[in-house]
N, C-alpha and C positions, 0 to 999 in steps of 0.2 A: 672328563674321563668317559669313554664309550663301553658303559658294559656289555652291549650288548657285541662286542669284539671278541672277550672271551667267550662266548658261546661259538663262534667260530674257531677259536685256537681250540677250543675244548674236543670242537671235532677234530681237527685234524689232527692233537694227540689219540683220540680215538682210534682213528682210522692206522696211526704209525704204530699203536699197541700192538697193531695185527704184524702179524709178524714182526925281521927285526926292521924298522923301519926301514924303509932302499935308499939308496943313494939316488939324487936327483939325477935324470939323463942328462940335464944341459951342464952338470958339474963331468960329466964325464962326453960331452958331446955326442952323445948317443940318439940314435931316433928313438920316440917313443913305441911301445910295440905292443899290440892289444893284449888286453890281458886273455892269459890262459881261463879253456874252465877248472871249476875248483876239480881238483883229485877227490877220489871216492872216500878217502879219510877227512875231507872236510863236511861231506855233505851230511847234515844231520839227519839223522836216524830216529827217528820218534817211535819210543816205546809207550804203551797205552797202559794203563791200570792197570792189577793183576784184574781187579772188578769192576769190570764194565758194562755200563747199562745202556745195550744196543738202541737202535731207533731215537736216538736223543737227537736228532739236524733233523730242521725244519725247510721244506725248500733247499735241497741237497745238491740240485746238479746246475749246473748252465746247458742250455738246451740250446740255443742259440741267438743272434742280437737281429735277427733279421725283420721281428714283430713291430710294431710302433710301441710297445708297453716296453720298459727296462727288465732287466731281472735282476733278482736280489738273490745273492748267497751268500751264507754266513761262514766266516773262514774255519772251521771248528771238523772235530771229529766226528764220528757219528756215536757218538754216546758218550757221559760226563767229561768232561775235559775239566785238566786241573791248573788250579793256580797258585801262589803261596802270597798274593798280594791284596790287600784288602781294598784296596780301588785300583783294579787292572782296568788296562786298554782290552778292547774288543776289537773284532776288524771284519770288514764285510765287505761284500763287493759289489758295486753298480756297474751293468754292462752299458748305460749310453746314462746323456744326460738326462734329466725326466723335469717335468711343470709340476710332477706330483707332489704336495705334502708328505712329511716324513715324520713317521712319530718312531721311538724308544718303548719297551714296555719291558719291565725288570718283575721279577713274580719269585717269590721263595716259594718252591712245591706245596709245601706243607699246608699252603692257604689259598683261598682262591681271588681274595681281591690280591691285585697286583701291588707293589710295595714302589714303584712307580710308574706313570705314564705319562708323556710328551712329547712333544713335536721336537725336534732334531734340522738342523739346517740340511739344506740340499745340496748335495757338490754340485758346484758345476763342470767338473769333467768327471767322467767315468773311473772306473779303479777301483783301488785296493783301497775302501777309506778307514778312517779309527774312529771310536768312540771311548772318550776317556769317563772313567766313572764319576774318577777324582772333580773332574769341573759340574759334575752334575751334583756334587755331594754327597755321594752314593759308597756307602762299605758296605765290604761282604762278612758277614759272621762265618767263623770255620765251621765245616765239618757240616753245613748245610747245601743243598744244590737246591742254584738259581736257573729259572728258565730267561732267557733273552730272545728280544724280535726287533727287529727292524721291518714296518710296515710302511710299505706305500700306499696311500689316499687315493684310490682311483672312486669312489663316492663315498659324501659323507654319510647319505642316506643306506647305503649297501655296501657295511661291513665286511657280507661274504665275497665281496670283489676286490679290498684288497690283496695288494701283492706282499704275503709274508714270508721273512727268514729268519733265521735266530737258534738257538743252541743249548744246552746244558753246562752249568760250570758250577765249581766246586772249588770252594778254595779250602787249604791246608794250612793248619794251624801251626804259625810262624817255628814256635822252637820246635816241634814234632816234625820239621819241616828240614829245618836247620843239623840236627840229629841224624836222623834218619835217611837221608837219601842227600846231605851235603850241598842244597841248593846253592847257586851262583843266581846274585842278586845282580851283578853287573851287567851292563846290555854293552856285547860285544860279541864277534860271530865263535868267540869259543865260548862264552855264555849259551847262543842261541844252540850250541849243538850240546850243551852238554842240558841244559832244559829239556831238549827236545828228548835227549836218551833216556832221562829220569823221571819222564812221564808229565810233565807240565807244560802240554801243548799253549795256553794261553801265555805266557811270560814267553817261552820262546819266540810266539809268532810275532805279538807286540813290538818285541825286542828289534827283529828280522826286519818287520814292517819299519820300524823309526832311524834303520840303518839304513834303509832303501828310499825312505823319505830324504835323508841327507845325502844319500850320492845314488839320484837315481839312475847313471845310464851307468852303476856298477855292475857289470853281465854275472860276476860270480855271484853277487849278493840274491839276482834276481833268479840265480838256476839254483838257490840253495832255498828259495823258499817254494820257485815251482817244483822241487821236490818234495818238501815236506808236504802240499796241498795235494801231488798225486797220492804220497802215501795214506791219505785219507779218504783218497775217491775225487778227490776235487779235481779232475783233470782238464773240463772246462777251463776253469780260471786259471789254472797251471801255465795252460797254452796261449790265452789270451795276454796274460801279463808277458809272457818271454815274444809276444808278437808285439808286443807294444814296442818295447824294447830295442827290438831289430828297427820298426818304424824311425823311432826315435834319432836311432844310431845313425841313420842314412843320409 
Protein backbone atom coordinates (compact mmCIF):
# COMPACT_ATOMS: atom_id res chain seq x y z
CA UNK A 1 0.00 0.00 0.00
CA UNK A 2 1.31 3.49 -0.95
CA UNK A 3 0.34 5.94 1.70
CA UNK A 4 1.83 8.44 0.68
CA UNK A 5 -0.94 8.42 -2.58
CA UNK A 6 -3.62 9.39 -0.30
CA UNK A 7 -1.93 12.49 0.45
CA UNK A 8 -2.27 13.31 -3.22
CA UNK A 9 -6.06 12.26 -3.42
CA UNK A 10 -6.38 14.17 -0.19
CA UNK A 11 -5.40 17.22 -2.43
CA UNK A 12 -7.34 16.80 -5.00
CA UNK A 13 -10.43 16.33 -2.74
CA UNK A 14 -9.24 19.64 -1.43
CA UNK A 15 -8.90 21.36 -4.28
CA UNK A 16 -12.69 19.89 -5.82
CA UNK A 17 -14.19 21.24 -2.26
CA UNK A 18 -13.69 24.55 -3.85
CA UNK A 19 -16.44 25.01 -5.51
CA UNK A 20 -42.11 -9.20 -28.53
CA UNK A 21 -39.45 -11.29 -30.04
CA UNK A 22 -39.44 -10.58 -34.22
CA UNK A 23 -39.89 -12.91 -36.62
CA UNK A 24 -36.60 -14.18 -38.33
CA UNK A 25 -36.19 -12.25 -41.91
CA UNK A 26 -35.14 -15.48 -43.62
CA UNK A 27 -38.46 -17.22 -42.36
CA UNK A 28 -40.18 -14.58 -44.09
CA UNK A 29 -37.39 -13.78 -47.00
CA UNK A 30 -36.78 -10.39 -46.04
CA UNK A 31 -33.33 -8.37 -46.24
CA UNK A 32 -32.08 -7.72 -42.99
CA UNK A 33 -32.36 -3.85 -42.30
CA UNK A 34 -30.27 -1.80 -39.85
CA UNK A 35 -31.78 -1.22 -36.97
CA UNK A 36 -33.61 2.11 -36.09
CA UNK A 37 -32.23 4.46 -33.32
CA UNK A 38 -34.12 3.97 -30.18
CA UNK A 39 -37.23 6.45 -29.91
CA UNK A 40 -37.10 9.13 -27.10
CA UNK A 41 -39.32 6.67 -24.81
CA UNK A 42 -36.60 4.38 -24.81
CA UNK A 43 -33.88 6.41 -23.94
CA UNK A 44 -33.21 6.42 -20.31
CA UNK A 45 -33.63 9.40 -18.40
CA UNK A 46 -31.50 9.52 -15.19
CA UNK A 47 -32.79 11.22 -12.27
CA UNK A 48 -30.16 12.11 -9.62
CA UNK A 49 -30.92 12.16 -5.66
CA UNK A 50 -33.20 14.65 -4.31
CA UNK A 51 -29.53 14.90 -2.13
CA UNK A 52 -26.64 15.47 -3.82
CA UNK A 53 -23.39 16.03 -2.99
CA UNK A 54 -21.79 18.03 -5.91
CA UNK A 55 -17.93 17.63 -6.82
CA UNK A 56 -17.92 13.95 -6.11
CA UNK A 57 -15.84 12.72 -10.07
CA UNK A 58 -12.52 12.79 -9.92
CA UNK A 59 -10.88 13.23 -13.43
CA UNK A 60 -14.33 14.29 -14.99
CA UNK A 61 -13.73 14.94 -18.58
CA UNK A 62 -11.73 13.44 -21.72
CA UNK A 63 -9.79 16.15 -23.12
CA UNK A 64 -8.59 14.34 -25.72
CA UNK A 65 -6.17 10.88 -26.98
CA UNK A 66 -3.72 12.80 -28.92
CA UNK A 67 -0.96 12.94 -25.70
CA UNK A 68 1.23 9.71 -25.30
CA UNK A 69 -0.34 9.20 -21.54
CA UNK A 70 -4.09 7.44 -21.73
CA UNK A 71 -6.88 9.04 -19.90
CA UNK A 72 -8.93 7.70 -17.34
CA UNK A 73 -12.68 8.64 -16.52
CA UNK A 74 -14.65 7.23 -14.39
CA UNK A 75 -18.25 6.61 -15.75
CA UNK A 76 -20.25 8.22 -12.70
CA UNK A 77 -22.20 11.44 -11.98
CA UNK A 78 -20.65 14.25 -10.46
CA UNK A 79 -21.68 13.63 -7.08
CA UNK A 80 -22.79 10.28 -4.94
CA UNK A 81 -24.18 7.88 -7.16
CA UNK A 82 -26.41 5.17 -5.90
CA UNK A 83 -26.57 1.55 -5.82
CA UNK A 84 -28.99 -1.16 -4.21
CA UNK A 85 -26.12 -3.92 -4.64
CA UNK A 86 -23.61 -4.82 -2.27
CA UNK A 87 -20.86 -5.74 -4.81
CA UNK A 88 -21.71 -3.78 -7.87
CA UNK A 89 -19.90 -3.41 -11.10
CA UNK A 90 -18.03 -0.06 -11.62
CA UNK A 91 -17.03 1.18 -15.06
CA UNK A 92 -14.43 3.47 -16.48
CA UNK A 93 -12.91 4.32 -19.45
CA UNK A 94 -9.31 3.99 -21.06
CA UNK A 95 -8.77 6.18 -24.02
CA UNK A 96 -5.78 4.13 -25.69
CA UNK A 97 -3.81 1.14 -24.67
CA UNK A 98 -1.23 2.01 -21.79
CA UNK A 99 2.37 -0.23 -20.42
CA UNK A 100 1.13 1.67 -17.20
CA UNK A 101 0.33 -0.43 -13.93
CA UNK A 102 -3.16 -0.05 -12.72
CA UNK A 103 -4.09 -0.04 -9.19
CA UNK A 104 -8.16 -0.04 -7.58
CA UNK A 105 -8.32 2.04 -4.24
CA UNK A 106 -11.92 1.45 -2.38
CA UNK A 107 -12.02 4.10 0.81
CA UNK A 108 -15.31 4.41 3.08
CA UNK A 109 -15.22 8.39 3.84
CA UNK A 110 -15.56 8.13 7.23
CA UNK A 111 -11.80 6.96 7.56
CA UNK A 112 -8.72 7.56 6.11
CA UNK A 113 -6.88 4.43 5.43
CA UNK A 114 -8.48 2.89 2.51
CA UNK A 115 -10.55 -0.41 3.11
CA UNK A 116 -8.74 -1.68 -0.09
CA UNK A 117 -5.79 -1.10 -2.38
CA UNK A 118 -4.40 -3.12 -5.70
CA UNK A 119 -3.23 -3.53 -8.83
CA UNK A 120 -6.14 -4.29 -11.35
CA UNK A 121 -5.18 -5.89 -14.87
CA UNK A 122 -4.58 -3.61 -17.82
CA UNK A 123 -7.00 -3.93 -21.03
CA UNK A 124 -5.44 -4.23 -23.71
CA UNK A 125 -7.85 -2.40 -25.86
CA UNK A 126 -9.14 0.88 -24.99
CA UNK A 127 -13.02 1.48 -23.72
CA UNK A 128 -15.55 1.20 -21.60
CA UNK A 129 -14.00 -1.29 -19.08
CA UNK A 130 -15.76 -2.92 -15.62
CA UNK A 131 -14.66 -3.54 -12.40
CA UNK A 132 -16.61 -6.10 -10.56
CA UNK A 133 -16.42 -5.89 -6.65
CA UNK A 134 -17.77 -9.27 -6.27
CA UNK A 135 -14.39 -10.96 -7.55
CA UNK A 136 -12.30 -8.72 -5.40
CA UNK A 137 -14.39 -9.81 -2.45
CA UNK A 138 -15.48 -6.41 -1.68
CA UNK A 139 -19.33 -5.36 -0.02
CA UNK A 140 -20.73 -2.31 0.40
CA UNK A 141 -22.49 -1.57 3.88
CA UNK A 142 -25.82 0.57 3.18
CA UNK A 143 -26.23 3.94 3.81
CA UNK A 144 -22.38 4.62 3.77
CA UNK A 145 -20.58 6.46 0.67
CA UNK A 146 -17.44 4.81 -0.76
CA UNK A 147 -14.77 6.93 -2.60
CA UNK A 148 -13.33 4.77 -5.81
CA UNK A 149 -10.04 5.44 -8.12
CA UNK A 150 -8.65 3.87 -10.67
CA UNK A 151 -4.93 5.04 -10.82
CA UNK A 152 -2.42 4.75 -13.51
CA UNK A 153 1.42 4.19 -12.30
CA UNK A 154 3.24 6.54 -14.43
CA UNK A 155 6.20 6.37 -11.34
CA UNK A 156 6.41 4.40 -8.53
CA UNK A 157 8.66 6.91 -6.82
CA UNK A 158 6.07 10.20 -7.70
CA UNK A 159 2.65 9.57 -6.65
CA UNK A 160 1.66 13.09 -7.66
CA UNK A 161 2.18 11.95 -11.33
CA UNK A 162 -0.15 9.53 -11.44
CA UNK A 163 -3.21 9.46 -13.62
CA UNK A 164 -6.40 9.45 -11.34
CA UNK A 165 -10.29 8.79 -11.76
CA UNK A 166 -12.89 7.48 -9.65
CA UNK A 167 -16.17 8.54 -7.95
CA UNK A 168 -18.59 8.55 -5.09
CA UNK A 169 -21.10 5.70 -4.43
CA UNK A 170 -23.58 4.92 -1.99
CA UNK A 171 -25.52 1.89 -1.80
CA UNK A 172 -29.20 1.54 -0.55
CA UNK A 173 -30.35 -0.74 1.80
CA UNK A 174 -31.91 -3.68 -0.08
CA UNK A 175 -35.78 -3.68 1.55
CA UNK A 176 -35.71 0.25 1.82
CA UNK A 177 -34.69 -0.11 -1.50
CA UNK A 178 -37.18 -2.67 -2.67
CA UNK A 179 -40.17 -0.42 -0.75
CA UNK A 180 -39.63 2.61 -1.74
CA UNK A 181 -38.68 3.39 -5.00
CA UNK A 182 -39.75 -0.43 -6.51
CA UNK A 183 -36.03 -1.36 -7.81
CA UNK A 184 -35.83 -3.71 -11.03
CA UNK A 185 -32.94 -6.10 -10.08
CA UNK A 186 -33.10 -7.59 -13.68
CA UNK A 187 -30.44 -6.40 -16.32
CA UNK A 188 -32.42 -5.67 -19.36
CA UNK A 189 -32.76 -2.42 -21.30
CA UNK A 190 -36.24 -1.78 -19.43
CA UNK A 191 -34.34 -2.53 -16.26
CA UNK A 192 -31.47 -0.13 -17.37
CA UNK A 193 -34.13 2.75 -18.02
CA UNK A 194 -36.20 2.22 -15.28
CA UNK A 195 -32.79 2.38 -12.71
CA UNK A 196 -31.67 5.16 -14.51
CA UNK A 197 -35.34 7.19 -13.73
CA UNK A 198 -35.08 6.16 -10.01
CA UNK A 199 -31.96 7.33 -9.30
CA UNK A 200 -29.47 4.36 -9.26
CA UNK A 201 -26.93 5.56 -11.75
CA UNK A 202 -24.45 2.47 -10.89
CA UNK A 203 -26.88 -0.67 -11.51
CA UNK A 204 -28.23 1.04 -14.47
CA UNK A 205 -24.81 1.70 -16.20
CA UNK A 206 -23.45 -1.83 -15.08
CA UNK A 207 -26.48 -3.31 -16.50
CA UNK A 208 -26.10 -1.14 -20.00
CA UNK A 209 -22.34 -1.83 -20.05
CA UNK A 210 -22.88 -5.99 -19.85
CA UNK A 211 -25.62 -5.65 -22.68
CA UNK A 212 -23.19 -3.92 -24.77
CA UNK A 213 -20.47 -6.30 -23.86
CA UNK A 214 -22.77 -9.08 -25.27
CA UNK A 215 -23.92 -7.42 -28.61
CA UNK A 216 -21.52 -5.02 -29.14
CA UNK A 217 -22.12 -3.54 -32.67
CA UNK A 218 -25.94 -3.10 -30.95
CA UNK A 219 -26.21 0.93 -32.28
CA UNK A 220 -29.36 1.25 -29.92
CA UNK A 221 -27.74 -0.14 -26.92
CA UNK A 222 -24.66 2.10 -27.60
CA UNK A 223 -26.95 5.60 -28.15
CA UNK A 224 -28.77 4.78 -25.02
CA UNK A 225 -25.75 4.85 -22.92
CA UNK A 226 -23.91 7.63 -24.81
CA UNK A 227 -26.89 9.35 -23.58
CA UNK A 228 -26.90 8.63 -20.26
CA UNK A 229 -23.00 9.67 -20.11
CA UNK A 230 -23.97 13.20 -21.88
CA UNK A 231 -26.56 13.55 -19.20
CA UNK A 232 -23.82 13.58 -16.65
CA UNK A 233 -21.30 15.74 -18.56
CA UNK A 234 -19.49 12.83 -19.93
CA UNK A 235 -19.67 13.93 -23.52
CA UNK A 236 -16.12 13.04 -24.18
CA UNK A 237 -16.66 9.46 -23.86
CA UNK A 238 -20.24 9.70 -25.12
CA UNK A 239 -18.68 10.59 -28.62
CA UNK A 240 -15.83 8.42 -28.43
CA UNK A 241 -17.87 5.07 -27.78
CA UNK A 242 -20.68 6.02 -30.65
CA UNK A 243 -17.17 6.58 -33.04
CA UNK A 244 -16.07 3.48 -32.25
CA UNK A 245 -19.11 2.01 -33.28
CA UNK A 246 -19.50 3.58 -36.58
CA UNK A 247 -15.51 2.22 -37.10
CA UNK A 248 -16.44 -1.02 -36.14
CA UNK A 249 -19.73 -1.15 -38.32
CA UNK A 250 -17.69 -0.43 -41.70
Amino acid sequence: MRKVTWQVLSGLLAVMSLGMMPIAHAELNMPVLEQAAPSSDEIPIYTPPKKITPRARVGGSLRGTEGSDPEIVALVPDHVGLTVKQNPVLNWFLSKPTSYPLRFTLSDTRVVKPIYEGPVPTPTQPGIQSLDLKKLGLALKPDIQYRWYISAIRNEESPSNDIVAGGVIERCEFNACLVETDVNLTCDRHSVQRNAMKGFWYDAMACLCALIDASPTDAPLRRMRAALLKQVGLHGVAEWDLQSLSKSSR
